[in-house]
PDBQT receptor file of N, H, CA, C and O in Angstrom, charges set to zero:
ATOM      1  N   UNK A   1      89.451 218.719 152.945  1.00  0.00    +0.000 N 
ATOM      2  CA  UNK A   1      90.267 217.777 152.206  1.00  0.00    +0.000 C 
ATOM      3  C   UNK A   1      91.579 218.447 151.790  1.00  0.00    +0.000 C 
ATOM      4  O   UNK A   1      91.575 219.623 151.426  1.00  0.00    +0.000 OA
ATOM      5  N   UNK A   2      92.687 217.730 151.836  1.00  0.00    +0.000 N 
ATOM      6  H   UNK A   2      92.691 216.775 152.132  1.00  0.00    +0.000 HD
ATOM      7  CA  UNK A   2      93.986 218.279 151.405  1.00  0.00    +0.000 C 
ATOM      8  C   UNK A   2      94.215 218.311 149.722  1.00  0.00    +0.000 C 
ATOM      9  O   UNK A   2      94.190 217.343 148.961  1.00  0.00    +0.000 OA
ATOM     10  N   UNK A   3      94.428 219.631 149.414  1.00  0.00    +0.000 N 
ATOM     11  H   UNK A   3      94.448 220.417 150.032  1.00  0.00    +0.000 HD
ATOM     12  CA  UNK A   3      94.624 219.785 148.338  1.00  0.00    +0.000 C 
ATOM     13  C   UNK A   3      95.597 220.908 148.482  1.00  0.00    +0.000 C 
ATOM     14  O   UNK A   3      95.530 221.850 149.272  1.00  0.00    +0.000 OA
ATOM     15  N   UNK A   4      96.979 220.522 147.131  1.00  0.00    +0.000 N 
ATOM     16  H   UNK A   4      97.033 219.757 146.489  1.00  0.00    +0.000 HD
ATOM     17  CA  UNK A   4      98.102 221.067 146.856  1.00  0.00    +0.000 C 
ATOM     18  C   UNK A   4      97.674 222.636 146.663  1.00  0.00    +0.000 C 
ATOM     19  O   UNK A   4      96.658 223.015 146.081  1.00  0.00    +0.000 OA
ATOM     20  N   UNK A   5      98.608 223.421 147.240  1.00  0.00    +0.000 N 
ATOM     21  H   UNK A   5      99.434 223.114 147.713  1.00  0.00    +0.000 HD
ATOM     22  CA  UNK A   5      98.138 224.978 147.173  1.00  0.00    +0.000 C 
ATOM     23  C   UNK A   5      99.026 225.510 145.745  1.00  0.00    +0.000 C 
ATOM     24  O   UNK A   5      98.688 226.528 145.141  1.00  0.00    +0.000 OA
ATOM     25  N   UNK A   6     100.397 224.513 145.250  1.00  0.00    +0.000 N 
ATOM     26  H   UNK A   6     100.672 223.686 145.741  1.00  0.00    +0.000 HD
ATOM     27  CA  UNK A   6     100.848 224.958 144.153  1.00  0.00    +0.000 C 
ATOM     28  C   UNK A   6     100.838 223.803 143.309  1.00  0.00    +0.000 C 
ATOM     29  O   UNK A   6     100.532 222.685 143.723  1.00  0.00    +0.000 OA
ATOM     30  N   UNK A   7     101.148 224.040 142.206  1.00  0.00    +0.000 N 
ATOM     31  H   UNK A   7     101.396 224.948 141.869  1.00  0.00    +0.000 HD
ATOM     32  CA  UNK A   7     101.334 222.743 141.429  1.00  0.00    +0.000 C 
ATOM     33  C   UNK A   7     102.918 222.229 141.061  1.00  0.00    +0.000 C 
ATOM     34  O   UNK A   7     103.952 222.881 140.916  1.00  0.00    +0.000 OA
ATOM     35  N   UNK A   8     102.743 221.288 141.005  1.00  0.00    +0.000 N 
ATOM     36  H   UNK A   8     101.903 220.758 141.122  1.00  0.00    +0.000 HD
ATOM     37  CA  UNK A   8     103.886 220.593 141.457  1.00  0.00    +0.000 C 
ATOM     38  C   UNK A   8     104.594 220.457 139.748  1.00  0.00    +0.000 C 
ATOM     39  O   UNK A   8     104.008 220.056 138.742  1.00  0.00    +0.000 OA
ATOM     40  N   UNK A   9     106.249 221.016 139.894  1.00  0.00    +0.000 N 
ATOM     41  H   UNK A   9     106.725 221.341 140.711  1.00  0.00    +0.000 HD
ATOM     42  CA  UNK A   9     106.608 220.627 138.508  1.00  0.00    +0.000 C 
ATOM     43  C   UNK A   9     106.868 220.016 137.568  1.00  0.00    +0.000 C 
ATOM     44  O   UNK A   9     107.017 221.075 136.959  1.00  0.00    +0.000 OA
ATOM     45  N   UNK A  10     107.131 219.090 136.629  1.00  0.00    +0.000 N 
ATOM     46  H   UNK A  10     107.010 218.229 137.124  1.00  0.00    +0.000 HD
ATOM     47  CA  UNK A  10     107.323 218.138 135.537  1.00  0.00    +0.000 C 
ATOM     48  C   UNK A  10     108.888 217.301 136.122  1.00  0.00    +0.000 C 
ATOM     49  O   UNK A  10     109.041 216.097 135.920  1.00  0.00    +0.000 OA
ATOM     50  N   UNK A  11     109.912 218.112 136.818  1.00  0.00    +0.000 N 
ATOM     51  H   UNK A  11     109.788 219.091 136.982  1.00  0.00    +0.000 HD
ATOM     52  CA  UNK A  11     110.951 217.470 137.055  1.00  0.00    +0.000 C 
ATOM     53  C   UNK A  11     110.092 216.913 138.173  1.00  0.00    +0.000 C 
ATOM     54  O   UNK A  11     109.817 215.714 138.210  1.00  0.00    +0.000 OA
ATOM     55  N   UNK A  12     109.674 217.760 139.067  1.00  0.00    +0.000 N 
ATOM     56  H   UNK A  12     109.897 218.734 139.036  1.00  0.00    +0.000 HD
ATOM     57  CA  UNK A  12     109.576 217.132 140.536  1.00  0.00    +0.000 C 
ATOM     58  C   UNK A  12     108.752 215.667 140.619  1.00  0.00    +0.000 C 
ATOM     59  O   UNK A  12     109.029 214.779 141.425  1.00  0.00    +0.000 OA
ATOM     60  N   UNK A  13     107.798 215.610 139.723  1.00  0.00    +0.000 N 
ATOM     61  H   UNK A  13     107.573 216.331 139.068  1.00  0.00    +0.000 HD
ATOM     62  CA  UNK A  13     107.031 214.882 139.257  1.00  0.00    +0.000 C 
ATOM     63  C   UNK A  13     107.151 213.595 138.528  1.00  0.00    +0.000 C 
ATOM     64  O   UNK A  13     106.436 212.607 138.696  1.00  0.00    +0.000 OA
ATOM     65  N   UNK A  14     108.157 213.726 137.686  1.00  0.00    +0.000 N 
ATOM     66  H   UNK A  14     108.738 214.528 137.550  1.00  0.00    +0.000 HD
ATOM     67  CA  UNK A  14     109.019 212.903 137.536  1.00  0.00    +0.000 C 
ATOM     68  C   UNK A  14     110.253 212.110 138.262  1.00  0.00    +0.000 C 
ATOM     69  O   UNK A  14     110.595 211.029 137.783  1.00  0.00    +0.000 OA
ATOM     70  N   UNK A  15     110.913 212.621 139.389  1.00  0.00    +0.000 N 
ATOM     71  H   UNK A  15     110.636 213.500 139.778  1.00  0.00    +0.000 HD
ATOM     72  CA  UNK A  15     111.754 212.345 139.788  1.00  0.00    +0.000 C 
ATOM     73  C   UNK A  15     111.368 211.278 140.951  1.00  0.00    +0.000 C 
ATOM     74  O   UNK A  15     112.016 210.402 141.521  1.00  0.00    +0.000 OA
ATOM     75  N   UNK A  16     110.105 211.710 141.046  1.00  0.00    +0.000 N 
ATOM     76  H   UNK A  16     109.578 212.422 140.582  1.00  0.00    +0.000 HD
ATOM     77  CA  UNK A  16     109.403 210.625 141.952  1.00  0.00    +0.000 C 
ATOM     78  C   UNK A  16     108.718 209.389 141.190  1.00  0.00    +0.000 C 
ATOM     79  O   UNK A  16     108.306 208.340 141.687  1.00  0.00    +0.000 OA
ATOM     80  N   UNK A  17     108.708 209.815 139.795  1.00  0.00    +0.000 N 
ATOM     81  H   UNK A  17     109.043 210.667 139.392  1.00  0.00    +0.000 HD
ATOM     82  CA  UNK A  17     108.145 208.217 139.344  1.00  0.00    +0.000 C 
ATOM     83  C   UNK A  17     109.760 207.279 138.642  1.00  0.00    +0.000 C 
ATOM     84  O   UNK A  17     109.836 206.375 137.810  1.00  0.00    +0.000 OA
ATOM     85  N   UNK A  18     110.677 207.896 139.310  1.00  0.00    +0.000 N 
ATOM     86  H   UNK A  18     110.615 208.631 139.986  1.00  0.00    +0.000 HD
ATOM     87  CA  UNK A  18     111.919 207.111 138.263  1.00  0.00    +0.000 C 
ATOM     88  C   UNK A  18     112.302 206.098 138.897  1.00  0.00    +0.000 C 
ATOM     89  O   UNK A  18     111.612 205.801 139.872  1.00  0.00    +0.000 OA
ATOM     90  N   UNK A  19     113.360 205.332 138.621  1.00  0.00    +0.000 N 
ATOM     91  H   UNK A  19     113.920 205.574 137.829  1.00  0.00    +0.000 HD
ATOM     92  CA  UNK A  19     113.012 203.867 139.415  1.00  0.00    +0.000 C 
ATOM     93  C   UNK A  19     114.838 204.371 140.114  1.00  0.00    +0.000 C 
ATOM     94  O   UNK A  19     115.609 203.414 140.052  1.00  0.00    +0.000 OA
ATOM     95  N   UNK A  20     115.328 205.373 140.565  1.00  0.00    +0.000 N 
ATOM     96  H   UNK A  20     114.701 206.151 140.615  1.00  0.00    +0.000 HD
ATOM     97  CA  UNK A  20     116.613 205.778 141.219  1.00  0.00    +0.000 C 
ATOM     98  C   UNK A  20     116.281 204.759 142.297  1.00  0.00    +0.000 C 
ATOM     99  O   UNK A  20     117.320 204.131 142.502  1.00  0.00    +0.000 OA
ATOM    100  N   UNK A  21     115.421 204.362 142.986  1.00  0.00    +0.000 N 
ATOM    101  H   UNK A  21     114.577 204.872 142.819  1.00  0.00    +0.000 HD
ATOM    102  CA  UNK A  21     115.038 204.018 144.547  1.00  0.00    +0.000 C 
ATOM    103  C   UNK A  21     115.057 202.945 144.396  1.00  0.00    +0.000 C 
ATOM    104  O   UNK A  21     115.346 202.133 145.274  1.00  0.00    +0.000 OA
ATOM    105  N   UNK A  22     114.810 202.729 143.457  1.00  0.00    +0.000 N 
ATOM    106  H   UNK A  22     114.575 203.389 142.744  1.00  0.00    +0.000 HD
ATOM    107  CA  UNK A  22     114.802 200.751 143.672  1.00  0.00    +0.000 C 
ATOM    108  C   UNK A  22     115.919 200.214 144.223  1.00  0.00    +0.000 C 
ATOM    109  O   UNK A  22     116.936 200.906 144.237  1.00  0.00    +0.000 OA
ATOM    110  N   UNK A  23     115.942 198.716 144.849  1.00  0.00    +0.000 N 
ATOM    111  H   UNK A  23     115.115 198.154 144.838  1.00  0.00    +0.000 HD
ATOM    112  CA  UNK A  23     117.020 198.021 145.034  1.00  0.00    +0.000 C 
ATOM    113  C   UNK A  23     117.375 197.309 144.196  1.00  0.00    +0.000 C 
ATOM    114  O   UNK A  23     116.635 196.623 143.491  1.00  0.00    +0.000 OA
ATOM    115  N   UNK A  24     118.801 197.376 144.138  1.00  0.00    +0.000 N 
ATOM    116  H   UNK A  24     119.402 197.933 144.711  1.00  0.00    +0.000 HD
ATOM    117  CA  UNK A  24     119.517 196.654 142.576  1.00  0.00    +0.000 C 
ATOM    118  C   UNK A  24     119.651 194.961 143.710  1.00  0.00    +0.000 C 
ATOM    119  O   UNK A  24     119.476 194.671 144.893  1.00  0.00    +0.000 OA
ATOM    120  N   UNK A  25     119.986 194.379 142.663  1.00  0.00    +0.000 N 
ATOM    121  H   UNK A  25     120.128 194.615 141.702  1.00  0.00    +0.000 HD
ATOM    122  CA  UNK A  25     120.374 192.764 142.904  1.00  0.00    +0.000 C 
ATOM    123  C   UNK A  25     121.697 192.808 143.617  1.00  0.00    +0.000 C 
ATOM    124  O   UNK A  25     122.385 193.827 143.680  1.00  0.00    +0.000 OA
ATOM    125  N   UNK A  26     121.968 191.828 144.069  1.00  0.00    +0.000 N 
ATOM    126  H   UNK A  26     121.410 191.000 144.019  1.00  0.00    +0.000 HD
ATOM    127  CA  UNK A  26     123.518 192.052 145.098  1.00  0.00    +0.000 C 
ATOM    128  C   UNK A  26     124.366 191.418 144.479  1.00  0.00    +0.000 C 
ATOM    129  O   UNK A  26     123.911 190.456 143.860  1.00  0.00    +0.000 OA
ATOM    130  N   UNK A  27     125.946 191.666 144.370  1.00  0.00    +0.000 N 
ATOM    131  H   UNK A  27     126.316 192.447 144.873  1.00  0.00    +0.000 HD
ATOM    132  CA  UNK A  27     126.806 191.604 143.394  1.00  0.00    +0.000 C 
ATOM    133  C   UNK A  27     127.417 190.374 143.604  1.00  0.00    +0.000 C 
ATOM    134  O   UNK A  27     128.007 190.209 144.672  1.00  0.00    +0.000 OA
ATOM    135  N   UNK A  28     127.380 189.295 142.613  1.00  0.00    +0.000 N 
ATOM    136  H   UNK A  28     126.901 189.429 141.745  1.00  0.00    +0.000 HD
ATOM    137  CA  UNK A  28     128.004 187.998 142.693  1.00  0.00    +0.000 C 
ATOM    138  C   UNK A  28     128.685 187.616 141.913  1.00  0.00    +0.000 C 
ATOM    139  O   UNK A  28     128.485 187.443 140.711  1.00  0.00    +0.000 OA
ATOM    140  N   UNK A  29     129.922 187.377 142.777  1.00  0.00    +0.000 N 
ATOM    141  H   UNK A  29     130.084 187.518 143.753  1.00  0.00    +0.000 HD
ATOM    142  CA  UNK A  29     131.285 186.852 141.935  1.00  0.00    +0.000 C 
ATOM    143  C   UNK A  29     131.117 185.086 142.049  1.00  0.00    +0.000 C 
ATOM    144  O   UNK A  29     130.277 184.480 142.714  1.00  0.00    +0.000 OA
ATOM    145  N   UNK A  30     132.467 184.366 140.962  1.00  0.00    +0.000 N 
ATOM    146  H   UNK A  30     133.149 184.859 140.421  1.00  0.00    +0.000 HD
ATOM    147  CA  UNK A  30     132.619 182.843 141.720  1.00  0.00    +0.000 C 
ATOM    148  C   UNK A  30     133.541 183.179 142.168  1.00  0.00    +0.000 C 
ATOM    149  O   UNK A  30     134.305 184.132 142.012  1.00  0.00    +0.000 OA
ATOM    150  N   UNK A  31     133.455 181.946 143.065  1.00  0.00    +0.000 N 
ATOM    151  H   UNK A  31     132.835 181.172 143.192  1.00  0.00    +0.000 HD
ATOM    152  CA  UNK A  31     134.484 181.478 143.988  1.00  0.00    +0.000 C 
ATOM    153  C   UNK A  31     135.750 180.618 143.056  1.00  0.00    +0.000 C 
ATOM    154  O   UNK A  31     135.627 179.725 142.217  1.00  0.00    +0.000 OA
ATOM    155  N   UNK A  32     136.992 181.309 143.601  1.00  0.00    +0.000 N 
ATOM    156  H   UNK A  32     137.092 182.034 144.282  1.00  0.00    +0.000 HD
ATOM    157  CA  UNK A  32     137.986 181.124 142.539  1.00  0.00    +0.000 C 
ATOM    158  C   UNK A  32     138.711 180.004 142.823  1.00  0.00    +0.000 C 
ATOM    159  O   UNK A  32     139.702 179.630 142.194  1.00  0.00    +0.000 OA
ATOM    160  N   UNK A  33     137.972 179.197 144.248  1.00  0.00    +0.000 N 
ATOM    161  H   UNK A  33     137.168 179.501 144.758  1.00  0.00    +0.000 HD
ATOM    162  CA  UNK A  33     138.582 177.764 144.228  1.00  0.00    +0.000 C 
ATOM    163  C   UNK A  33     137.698 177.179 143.581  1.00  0.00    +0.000 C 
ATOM    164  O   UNK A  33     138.133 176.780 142.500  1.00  0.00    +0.000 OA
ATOM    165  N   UNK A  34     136.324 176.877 143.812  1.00  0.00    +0.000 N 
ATOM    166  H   UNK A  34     135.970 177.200 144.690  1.00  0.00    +0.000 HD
ATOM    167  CA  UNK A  34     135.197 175.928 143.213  1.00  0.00    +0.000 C 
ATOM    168  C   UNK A  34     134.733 176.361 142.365  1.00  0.00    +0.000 C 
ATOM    169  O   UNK A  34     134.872 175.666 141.358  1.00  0.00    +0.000 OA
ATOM    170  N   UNK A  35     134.121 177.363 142.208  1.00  0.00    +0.000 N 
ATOM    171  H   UNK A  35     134.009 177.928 143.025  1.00  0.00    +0.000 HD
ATOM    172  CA  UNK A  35     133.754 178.267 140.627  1.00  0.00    +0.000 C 
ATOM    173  C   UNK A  35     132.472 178.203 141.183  1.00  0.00    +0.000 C 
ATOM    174  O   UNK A  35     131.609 178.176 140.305  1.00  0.00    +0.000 OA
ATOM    175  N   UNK A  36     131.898 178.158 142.686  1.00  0.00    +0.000 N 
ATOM    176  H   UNK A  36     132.599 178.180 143.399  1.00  0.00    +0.000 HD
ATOM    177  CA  UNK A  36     130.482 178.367 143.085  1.00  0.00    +0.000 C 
ATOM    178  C   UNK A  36     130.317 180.026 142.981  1.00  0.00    +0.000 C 
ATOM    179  O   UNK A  36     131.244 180.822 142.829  1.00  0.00    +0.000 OA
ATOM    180  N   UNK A  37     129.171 180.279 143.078  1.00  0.00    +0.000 N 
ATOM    181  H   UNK A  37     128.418 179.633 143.201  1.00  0.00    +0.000 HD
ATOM    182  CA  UNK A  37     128.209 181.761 142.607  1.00  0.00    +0.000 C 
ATOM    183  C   UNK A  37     128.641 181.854 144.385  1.00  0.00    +0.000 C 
ATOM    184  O   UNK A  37     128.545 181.012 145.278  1.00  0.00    +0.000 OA
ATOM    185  N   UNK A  38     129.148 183.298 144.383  1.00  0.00    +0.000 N 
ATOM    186  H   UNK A  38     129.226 183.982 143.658  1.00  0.00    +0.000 HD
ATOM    187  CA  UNK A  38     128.913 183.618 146.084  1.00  0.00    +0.000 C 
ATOM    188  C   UNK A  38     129.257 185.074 146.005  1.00  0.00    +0.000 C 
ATOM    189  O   UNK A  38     129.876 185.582 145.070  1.00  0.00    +0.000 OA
ATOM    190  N   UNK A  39     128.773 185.749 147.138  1.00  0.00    +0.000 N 
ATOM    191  H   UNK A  39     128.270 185.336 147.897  1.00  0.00    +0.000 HD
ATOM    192  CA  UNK A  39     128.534 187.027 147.762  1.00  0.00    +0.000 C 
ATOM    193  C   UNK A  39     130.123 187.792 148.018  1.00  0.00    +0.000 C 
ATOM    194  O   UNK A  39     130.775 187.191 148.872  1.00  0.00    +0.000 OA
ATOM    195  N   UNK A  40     130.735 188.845 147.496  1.00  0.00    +0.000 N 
ATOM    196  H   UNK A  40     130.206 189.333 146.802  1.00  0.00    +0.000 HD
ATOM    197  CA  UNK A  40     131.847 189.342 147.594  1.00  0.00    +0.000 C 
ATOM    198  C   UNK A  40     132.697 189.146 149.170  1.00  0.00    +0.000 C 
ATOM    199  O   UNK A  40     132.029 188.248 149.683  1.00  0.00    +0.000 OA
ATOM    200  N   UNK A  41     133.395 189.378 149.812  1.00  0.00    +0.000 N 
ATOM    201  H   UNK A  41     133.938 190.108 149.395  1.00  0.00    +0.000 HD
ATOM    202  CA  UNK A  41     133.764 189.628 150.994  1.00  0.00    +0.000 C 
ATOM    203  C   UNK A  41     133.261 188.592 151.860  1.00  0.00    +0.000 C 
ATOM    204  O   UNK A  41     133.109 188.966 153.023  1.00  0.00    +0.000 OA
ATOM    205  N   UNK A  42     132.871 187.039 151.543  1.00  0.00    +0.000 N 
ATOM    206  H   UNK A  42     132.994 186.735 150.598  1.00  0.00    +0.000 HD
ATOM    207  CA  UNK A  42     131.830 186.362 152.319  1.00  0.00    +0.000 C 
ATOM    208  C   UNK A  42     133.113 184.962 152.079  1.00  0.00    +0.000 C 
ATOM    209  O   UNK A  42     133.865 184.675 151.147  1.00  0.00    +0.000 OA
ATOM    210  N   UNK A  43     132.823 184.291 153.603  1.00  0.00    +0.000 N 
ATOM    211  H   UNK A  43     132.213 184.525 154.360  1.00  0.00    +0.000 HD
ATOM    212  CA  UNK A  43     133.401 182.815 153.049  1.00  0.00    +0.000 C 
ATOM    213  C   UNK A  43     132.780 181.757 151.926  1.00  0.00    +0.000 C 
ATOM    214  O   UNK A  43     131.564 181.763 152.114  1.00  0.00    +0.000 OA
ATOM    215  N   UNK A  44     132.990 181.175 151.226  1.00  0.00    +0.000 N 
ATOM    216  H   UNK A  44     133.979 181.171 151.074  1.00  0.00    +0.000 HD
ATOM    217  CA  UNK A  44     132.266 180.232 150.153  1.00  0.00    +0.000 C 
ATOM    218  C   UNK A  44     131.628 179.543 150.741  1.00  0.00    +0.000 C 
ATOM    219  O   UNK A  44     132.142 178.995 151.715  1.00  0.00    +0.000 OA
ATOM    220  N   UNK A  45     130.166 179.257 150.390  1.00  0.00    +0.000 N 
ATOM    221  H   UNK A  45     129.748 179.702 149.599  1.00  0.00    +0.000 HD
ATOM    222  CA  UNK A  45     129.625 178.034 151.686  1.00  0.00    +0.000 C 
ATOM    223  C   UNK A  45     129.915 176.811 150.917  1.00  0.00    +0.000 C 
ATOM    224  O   UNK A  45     130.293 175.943 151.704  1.00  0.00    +0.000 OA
ATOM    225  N   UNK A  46     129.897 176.467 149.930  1.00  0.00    +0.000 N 
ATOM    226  H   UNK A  46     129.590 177.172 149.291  1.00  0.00    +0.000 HD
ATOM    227  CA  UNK A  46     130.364 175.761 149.184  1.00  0.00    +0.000 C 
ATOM    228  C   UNK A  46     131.884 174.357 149.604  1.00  0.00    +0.000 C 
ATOM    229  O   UNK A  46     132.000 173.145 149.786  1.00  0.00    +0.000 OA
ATOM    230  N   UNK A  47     132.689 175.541 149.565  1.00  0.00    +0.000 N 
ATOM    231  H   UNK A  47     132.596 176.526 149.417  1.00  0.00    +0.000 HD
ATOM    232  CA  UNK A  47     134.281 175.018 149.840  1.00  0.00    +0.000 C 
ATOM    233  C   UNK A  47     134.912 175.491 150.901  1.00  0.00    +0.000 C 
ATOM    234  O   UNK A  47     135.876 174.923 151.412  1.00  0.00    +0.000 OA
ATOM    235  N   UNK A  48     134.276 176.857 151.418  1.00  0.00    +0.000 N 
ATOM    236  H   UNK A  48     133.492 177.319 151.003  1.00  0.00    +0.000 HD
ATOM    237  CA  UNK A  48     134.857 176.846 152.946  1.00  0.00    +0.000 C 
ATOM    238  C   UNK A  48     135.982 178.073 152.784  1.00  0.00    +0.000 C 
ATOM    239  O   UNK A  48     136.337 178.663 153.804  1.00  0.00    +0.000 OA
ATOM    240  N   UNK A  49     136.638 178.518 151.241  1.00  0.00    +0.000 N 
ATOM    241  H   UNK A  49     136.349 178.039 150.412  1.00  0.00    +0.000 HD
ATOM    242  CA  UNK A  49     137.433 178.894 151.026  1.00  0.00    +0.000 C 
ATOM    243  C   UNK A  49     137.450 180.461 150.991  1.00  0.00    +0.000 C 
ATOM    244  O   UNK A  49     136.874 180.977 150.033  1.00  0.00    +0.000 OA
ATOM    245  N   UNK A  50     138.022 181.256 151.887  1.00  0.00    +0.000 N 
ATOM    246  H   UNK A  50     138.491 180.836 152.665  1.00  0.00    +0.000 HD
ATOM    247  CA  UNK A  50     137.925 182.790 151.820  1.00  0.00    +0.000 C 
ATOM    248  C   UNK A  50     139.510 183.102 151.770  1.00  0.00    +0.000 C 
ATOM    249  O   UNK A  50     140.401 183.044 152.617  1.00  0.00    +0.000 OA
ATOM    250  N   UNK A  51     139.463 183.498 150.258  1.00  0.00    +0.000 N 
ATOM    251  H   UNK A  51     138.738 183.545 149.570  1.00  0.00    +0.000 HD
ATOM    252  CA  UNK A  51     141.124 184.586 150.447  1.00  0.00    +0.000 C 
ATOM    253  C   UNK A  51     142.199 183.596 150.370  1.00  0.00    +0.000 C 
ATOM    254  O   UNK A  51     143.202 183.755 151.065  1.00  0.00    +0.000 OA
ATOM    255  N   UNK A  52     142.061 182.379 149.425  1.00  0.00    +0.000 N 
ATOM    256  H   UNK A  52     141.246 182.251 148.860  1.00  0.00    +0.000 HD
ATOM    257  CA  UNK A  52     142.668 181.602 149.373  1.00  0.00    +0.000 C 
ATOM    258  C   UNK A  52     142.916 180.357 150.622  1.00  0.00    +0.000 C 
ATOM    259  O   UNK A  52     143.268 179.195 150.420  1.00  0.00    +0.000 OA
ATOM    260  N   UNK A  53     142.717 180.786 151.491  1.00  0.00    +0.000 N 
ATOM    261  H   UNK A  53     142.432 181.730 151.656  1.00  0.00    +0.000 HD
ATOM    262  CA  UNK A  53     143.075 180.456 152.977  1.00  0.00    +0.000 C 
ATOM    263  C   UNK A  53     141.372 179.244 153.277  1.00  0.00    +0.000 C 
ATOM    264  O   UNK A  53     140.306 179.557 152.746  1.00  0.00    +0.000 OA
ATOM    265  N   UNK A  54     141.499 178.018 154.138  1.00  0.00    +0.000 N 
ATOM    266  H   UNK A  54     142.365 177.764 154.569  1.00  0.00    +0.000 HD
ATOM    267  CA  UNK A  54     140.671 177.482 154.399  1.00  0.00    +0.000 C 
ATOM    268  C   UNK A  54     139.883 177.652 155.989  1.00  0.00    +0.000 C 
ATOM    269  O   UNK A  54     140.383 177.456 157.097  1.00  0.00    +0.000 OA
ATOM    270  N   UNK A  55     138.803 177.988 155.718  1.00  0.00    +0.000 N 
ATOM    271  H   UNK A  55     138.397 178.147 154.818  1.00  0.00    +0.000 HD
ATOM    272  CA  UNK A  55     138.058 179.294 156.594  1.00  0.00    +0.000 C 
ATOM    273  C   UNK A  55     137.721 177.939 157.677  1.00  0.00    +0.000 C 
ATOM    274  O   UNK A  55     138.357 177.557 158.660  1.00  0.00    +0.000 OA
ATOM    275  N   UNK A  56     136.487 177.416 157.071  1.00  0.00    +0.000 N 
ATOM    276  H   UNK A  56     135.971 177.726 156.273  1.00  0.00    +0.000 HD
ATOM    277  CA  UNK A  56     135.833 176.521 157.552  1.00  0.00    +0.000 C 
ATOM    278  C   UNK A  56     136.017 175.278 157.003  1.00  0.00    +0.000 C 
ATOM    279  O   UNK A  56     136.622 175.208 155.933  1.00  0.00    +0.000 OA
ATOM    280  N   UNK A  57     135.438 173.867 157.754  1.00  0.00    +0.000 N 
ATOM    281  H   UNK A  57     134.946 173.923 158.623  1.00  0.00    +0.000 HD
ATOM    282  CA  UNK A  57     135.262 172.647 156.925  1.00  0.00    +0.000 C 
ATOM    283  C   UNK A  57     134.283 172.606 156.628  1.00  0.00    +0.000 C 
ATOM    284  O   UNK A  57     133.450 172.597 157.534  1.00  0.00    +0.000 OA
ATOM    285  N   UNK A  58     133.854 172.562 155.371  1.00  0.00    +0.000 N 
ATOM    286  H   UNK A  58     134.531 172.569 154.635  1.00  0.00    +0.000 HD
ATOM    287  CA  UNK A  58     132.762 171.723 154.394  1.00  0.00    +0.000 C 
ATOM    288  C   UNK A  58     132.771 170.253 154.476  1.00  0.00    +0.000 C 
ATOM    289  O   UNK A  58     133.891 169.753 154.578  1.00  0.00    +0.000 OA
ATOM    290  N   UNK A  59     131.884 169.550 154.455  1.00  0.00    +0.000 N 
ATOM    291  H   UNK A  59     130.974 169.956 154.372  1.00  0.00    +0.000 HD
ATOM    292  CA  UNK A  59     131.912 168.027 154.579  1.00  0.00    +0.000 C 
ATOM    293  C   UNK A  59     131.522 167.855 153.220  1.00  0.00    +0.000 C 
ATOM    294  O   UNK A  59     130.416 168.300 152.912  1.00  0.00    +0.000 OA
ATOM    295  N   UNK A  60     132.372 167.168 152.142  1.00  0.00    +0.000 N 
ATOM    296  H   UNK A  60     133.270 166.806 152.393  1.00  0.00    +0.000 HD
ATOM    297  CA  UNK A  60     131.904 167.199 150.616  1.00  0.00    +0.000 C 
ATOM    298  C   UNK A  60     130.718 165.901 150.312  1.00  0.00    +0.000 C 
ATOM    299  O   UNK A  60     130.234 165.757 149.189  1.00  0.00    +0.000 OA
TER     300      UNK A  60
């Protein structure tokens, strides 16, 4: 059976139960034509609107 030949230290030990690894939530701005919740760098699905400029048509 595998068993540790040293013992393992209080940082090391810790550093593996800290939550550094987790995934955070993804960062959401509004959209500064409609004021919809949307994804940075992304067209609005909403209004269509990326960068002021009209990306796509939305059918309202």
């Amino acid at each position: 059976m595998a068993v540790p030949k040293r013992k393992h230290s209080k940082a090391r030990r810790d550093k593996r139960r800290s939550n550094v690894w987790k995934i955070e939530a993804p960062a959401i701005i509004k959209c500064p034509q409609c004021g919809e919740f949307k994804l940075p760098h992304r067209v609005c699905k909403a209004c269509g609107f990326y960068n002021g400029r009209e990306i796509i048509k939305v059918e309202a």
